[in-house]
N, CA, C and O atoms as CSV, one atom per row, in Angstrom:
chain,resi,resn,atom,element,x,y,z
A,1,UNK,N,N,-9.196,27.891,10.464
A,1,UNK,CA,C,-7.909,27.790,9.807
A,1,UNK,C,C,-8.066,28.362,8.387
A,1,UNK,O,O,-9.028,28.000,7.710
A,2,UNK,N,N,-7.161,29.245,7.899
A,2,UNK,CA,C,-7.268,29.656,6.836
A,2,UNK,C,C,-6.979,28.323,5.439
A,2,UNK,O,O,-6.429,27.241,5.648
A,3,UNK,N,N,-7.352,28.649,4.497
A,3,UNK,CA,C,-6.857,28.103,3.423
A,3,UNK,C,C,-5.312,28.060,3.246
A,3,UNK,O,O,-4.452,28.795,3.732
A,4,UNK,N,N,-5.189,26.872,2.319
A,4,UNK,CA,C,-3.579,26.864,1.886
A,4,UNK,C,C,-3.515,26.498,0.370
A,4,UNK,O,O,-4.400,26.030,-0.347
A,5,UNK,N,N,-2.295,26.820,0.092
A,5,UNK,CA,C,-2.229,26.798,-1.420
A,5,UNK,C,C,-2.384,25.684,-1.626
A,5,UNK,O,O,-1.770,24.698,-1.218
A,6,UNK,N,N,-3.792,25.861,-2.716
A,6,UNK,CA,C,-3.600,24.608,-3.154
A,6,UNK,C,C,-5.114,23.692,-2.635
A,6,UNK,O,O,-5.654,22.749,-3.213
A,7,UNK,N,N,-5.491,24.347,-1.417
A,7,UNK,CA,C,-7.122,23.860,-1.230
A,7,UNK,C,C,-8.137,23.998,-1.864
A,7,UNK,O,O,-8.324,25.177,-2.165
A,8,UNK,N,N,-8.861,23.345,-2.197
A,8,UNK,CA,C,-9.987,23.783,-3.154
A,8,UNK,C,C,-11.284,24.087,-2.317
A,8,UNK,O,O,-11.795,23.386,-1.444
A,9,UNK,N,N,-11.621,25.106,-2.722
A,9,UNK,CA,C,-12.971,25.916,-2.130
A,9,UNK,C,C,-14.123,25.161,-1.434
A,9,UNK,O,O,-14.461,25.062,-0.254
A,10,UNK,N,N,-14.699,24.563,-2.827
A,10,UNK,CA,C,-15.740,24.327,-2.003
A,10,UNK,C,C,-15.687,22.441,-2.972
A,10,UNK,O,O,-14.945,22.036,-3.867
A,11,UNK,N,N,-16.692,21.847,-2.315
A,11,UNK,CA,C,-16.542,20.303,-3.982
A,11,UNK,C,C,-17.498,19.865,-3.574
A,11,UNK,O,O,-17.820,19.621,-2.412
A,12,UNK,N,N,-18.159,19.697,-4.741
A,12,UNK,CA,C,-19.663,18.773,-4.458
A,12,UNK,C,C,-20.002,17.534,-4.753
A,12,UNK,O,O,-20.846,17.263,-5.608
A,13,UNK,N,N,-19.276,16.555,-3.968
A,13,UNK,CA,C,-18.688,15.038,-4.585
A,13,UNK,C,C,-20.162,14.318,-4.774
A,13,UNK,O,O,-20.819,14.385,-3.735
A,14,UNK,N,N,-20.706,13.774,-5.651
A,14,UNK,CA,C,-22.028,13.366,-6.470
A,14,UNK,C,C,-21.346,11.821,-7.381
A,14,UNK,O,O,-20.456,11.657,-8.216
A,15,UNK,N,N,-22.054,11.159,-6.866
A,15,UNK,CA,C,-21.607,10.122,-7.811
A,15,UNK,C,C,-22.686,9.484,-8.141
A,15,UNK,O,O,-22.786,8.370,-7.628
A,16,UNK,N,N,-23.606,9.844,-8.888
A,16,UNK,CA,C,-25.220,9.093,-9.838
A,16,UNK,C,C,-24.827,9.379,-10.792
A,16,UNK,O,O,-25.507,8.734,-11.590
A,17,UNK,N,N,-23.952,10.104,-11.472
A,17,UNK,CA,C,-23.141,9.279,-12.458
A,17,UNK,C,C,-23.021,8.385,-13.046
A,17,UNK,O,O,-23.572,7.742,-13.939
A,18,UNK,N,N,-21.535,8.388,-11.948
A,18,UNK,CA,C,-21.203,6.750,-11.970
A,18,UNK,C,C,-21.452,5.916,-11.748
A,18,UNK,O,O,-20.798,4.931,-12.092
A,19,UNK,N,N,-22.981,5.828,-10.764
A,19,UNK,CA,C,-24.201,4.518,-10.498
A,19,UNK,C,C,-24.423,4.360,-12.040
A,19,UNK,O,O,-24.079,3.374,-12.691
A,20,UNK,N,N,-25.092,5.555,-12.565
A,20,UNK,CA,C,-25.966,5.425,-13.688
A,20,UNK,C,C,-24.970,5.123,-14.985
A,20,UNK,O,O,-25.312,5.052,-16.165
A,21,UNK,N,N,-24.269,5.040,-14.690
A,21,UNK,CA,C,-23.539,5.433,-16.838
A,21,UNK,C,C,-22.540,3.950,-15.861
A,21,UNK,O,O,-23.097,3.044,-16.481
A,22,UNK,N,N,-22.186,3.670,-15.504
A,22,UNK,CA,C,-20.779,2.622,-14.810
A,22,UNK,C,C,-20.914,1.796,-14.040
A,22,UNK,O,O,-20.031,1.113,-13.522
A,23,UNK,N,N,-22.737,1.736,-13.767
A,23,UNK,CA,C,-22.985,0.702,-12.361
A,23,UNK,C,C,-22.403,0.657,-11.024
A,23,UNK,O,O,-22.548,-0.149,-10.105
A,24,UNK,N,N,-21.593,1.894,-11.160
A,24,UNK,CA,C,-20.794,1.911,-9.452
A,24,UNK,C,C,-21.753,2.015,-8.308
A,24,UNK,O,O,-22.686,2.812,-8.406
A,25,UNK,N,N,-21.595,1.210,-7.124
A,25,UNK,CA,C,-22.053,0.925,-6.221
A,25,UNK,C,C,-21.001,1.002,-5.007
A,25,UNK,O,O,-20.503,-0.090,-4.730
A,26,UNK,N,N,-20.757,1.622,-4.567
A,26,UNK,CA,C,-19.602,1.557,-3.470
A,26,UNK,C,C,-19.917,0.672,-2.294
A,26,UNK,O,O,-20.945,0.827,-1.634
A,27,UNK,N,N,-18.910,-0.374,-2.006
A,27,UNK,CA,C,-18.869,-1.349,-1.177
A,27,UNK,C,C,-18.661,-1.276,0.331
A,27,UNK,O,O,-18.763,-2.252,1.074
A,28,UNK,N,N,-18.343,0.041,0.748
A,28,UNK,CA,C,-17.759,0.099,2.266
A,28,UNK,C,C,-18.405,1.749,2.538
A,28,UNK,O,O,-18.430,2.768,1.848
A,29,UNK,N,N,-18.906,1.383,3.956
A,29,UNK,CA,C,-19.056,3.033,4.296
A,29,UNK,C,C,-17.829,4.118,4.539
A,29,UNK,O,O,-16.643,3.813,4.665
A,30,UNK,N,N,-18.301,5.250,4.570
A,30,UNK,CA,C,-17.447,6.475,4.680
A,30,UNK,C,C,-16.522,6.237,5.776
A,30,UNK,O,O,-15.313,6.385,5.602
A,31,UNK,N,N,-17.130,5.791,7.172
A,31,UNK,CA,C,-16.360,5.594,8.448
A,31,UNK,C,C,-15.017,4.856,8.596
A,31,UNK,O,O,-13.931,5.054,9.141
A,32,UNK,N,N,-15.999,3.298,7.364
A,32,UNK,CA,C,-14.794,2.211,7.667
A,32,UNK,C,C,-13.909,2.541,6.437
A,32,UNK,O,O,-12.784,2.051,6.537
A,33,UNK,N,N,-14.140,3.267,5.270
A,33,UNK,CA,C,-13.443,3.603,4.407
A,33,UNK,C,C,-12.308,4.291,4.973
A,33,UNK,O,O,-11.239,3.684,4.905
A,34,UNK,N,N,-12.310,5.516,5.559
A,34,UNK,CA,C,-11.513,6.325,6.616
A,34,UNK,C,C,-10.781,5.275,7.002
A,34,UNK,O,O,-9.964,4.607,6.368
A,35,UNK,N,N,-11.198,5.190,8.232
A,35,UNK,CA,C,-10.236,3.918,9.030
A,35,UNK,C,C,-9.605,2.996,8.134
A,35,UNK,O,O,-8.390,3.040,8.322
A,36,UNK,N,N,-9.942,2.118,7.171
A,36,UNK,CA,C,-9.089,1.704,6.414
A,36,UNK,C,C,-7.817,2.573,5.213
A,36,UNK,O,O,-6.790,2.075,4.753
A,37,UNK,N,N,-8.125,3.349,5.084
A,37,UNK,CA,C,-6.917,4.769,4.757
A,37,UNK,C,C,-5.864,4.892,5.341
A,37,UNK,O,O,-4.719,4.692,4.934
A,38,UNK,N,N,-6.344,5.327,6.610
A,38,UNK,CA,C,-5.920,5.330,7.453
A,38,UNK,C,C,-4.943,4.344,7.728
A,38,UNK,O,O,-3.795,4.637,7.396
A,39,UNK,N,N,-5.143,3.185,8.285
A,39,UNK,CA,C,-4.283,2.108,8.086
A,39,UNK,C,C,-3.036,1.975,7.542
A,39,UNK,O,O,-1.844,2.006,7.847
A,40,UNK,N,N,-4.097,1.745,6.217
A,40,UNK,CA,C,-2.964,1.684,5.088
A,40,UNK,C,C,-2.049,2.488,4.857
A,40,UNK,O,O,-0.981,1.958,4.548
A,41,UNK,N,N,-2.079,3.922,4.904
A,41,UNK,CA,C,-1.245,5.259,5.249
A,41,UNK,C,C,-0.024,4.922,6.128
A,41,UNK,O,O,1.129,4.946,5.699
A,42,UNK,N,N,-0.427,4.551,7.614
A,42,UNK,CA,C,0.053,4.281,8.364
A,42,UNK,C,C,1.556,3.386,7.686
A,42,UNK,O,O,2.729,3.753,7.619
A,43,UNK,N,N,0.776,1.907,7.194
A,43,UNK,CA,C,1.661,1.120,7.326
A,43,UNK,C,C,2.516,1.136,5.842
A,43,UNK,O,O,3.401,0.326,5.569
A,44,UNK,N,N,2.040,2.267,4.922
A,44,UNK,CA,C,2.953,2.954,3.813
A,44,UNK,C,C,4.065,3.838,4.135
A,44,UNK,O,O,5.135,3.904,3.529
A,45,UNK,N,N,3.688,4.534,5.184
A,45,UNK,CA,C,4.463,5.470,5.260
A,45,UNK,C,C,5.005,5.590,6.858
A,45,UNK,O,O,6.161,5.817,7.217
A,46,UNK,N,N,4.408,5.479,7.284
A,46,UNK,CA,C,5.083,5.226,8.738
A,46,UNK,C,C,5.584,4.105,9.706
A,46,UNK,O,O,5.565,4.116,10.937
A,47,UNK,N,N,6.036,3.134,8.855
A,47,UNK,CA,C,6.572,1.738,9.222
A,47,UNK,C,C,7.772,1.749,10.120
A,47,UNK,O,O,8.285,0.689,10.478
């Protein structure tokens, strides 16, 4: 699929950062993070 206006190329999401300087620790994996999005999406917008 081609690009669309407005996609960004490429992103190199890194967060030791924000471990290091903010103590962030993220609480939920990628999977159940999704699925909970998801959800919530759902029941925002498609009620």
């Amino acid at each position: 699929m081609p690009n669309q206006m407005g996609d960004v190329p490429v992103t190199y999401a890194n967060i030791k950062k924000a471990q290091k300087h903010l103590g962030y620790q993220p609480t939920m994996r990628l999977k159940e993070g999704i699925s909970s999005f998801y959800e919530w999406y759902k029941k925002m917008y498609h009620s």
